[in-house]
C-alpha positions in Angstrom: 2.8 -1.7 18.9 1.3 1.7 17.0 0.0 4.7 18.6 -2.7 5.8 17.9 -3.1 7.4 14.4 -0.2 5.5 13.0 -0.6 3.0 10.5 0.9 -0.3 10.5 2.5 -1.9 8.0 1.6 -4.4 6.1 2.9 -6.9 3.5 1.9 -6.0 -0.1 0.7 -9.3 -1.5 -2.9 -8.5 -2.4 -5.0 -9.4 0.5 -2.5 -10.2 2.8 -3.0 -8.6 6.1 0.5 -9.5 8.0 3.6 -7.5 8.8 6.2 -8.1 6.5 9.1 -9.6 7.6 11.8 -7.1 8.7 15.0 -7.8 7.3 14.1 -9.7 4.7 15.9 -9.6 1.2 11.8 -9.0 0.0 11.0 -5.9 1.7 7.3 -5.3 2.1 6.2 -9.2 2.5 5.8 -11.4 4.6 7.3 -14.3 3.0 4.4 -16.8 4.7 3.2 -19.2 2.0 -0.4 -18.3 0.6 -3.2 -20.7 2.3 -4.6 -21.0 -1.6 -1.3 -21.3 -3.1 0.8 -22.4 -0.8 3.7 -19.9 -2.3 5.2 -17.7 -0.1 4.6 -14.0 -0.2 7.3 -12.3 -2.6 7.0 -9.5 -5.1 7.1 -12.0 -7.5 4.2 -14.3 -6.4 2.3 -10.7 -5.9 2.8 -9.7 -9.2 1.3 -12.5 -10.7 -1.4 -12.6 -8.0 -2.2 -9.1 -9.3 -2.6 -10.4 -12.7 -4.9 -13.3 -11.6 -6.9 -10.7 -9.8 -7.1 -7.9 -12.9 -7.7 -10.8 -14.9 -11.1 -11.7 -13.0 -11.9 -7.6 -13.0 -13.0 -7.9 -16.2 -10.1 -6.0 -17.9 -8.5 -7.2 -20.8 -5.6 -9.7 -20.0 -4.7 -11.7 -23.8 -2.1 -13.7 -24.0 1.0 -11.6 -22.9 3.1 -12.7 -26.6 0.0 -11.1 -28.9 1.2 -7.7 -27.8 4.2 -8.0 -28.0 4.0 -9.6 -31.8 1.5 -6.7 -32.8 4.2 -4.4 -31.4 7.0 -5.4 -33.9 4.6 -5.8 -37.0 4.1 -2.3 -36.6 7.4 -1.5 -36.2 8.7 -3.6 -39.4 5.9 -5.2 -41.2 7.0 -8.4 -42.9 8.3 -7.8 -46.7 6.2 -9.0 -49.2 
């Protein structure tokens, strides 16, 4: 239990309000399985969860290859 003025931990899957699991081999989550998803809480899941969510922002989320292709053109544009 916290005393007053401390803060409690919780696990750092976007929206998640639980303790994360202590122990764990994913420190910071829980590990509980989303209600929506139905995956379990892991920095993995999180990540992409955080990309779902930026994606719905309004920020710009292409397709992750387009970068990456515009990336190496400019680094060695194709001969001819």
């Amino acid at each position: 239990m916290a005393n007053a003025g401390q803060q409690v931990a919780r696990c750092a899957y976007p929206g998640c309000e639980n303790e994360p699991r202590p122990g764990s081999a994913e420190p910071g989550y829980c590990g509980l399985p989303d209600p929506v998803t139905g995956e379990p809480h892991t920095a993995l899941t999180a990540f992409r969860q955080r990309q779902v969510l930026a994606g719905q922002s309004g920020q710009a989320a292409g397709p992750p290859g387009v970068r990456v292709l515009a990336a190496r053109w400019r680094a060695a544009p194709p001969a001819g």
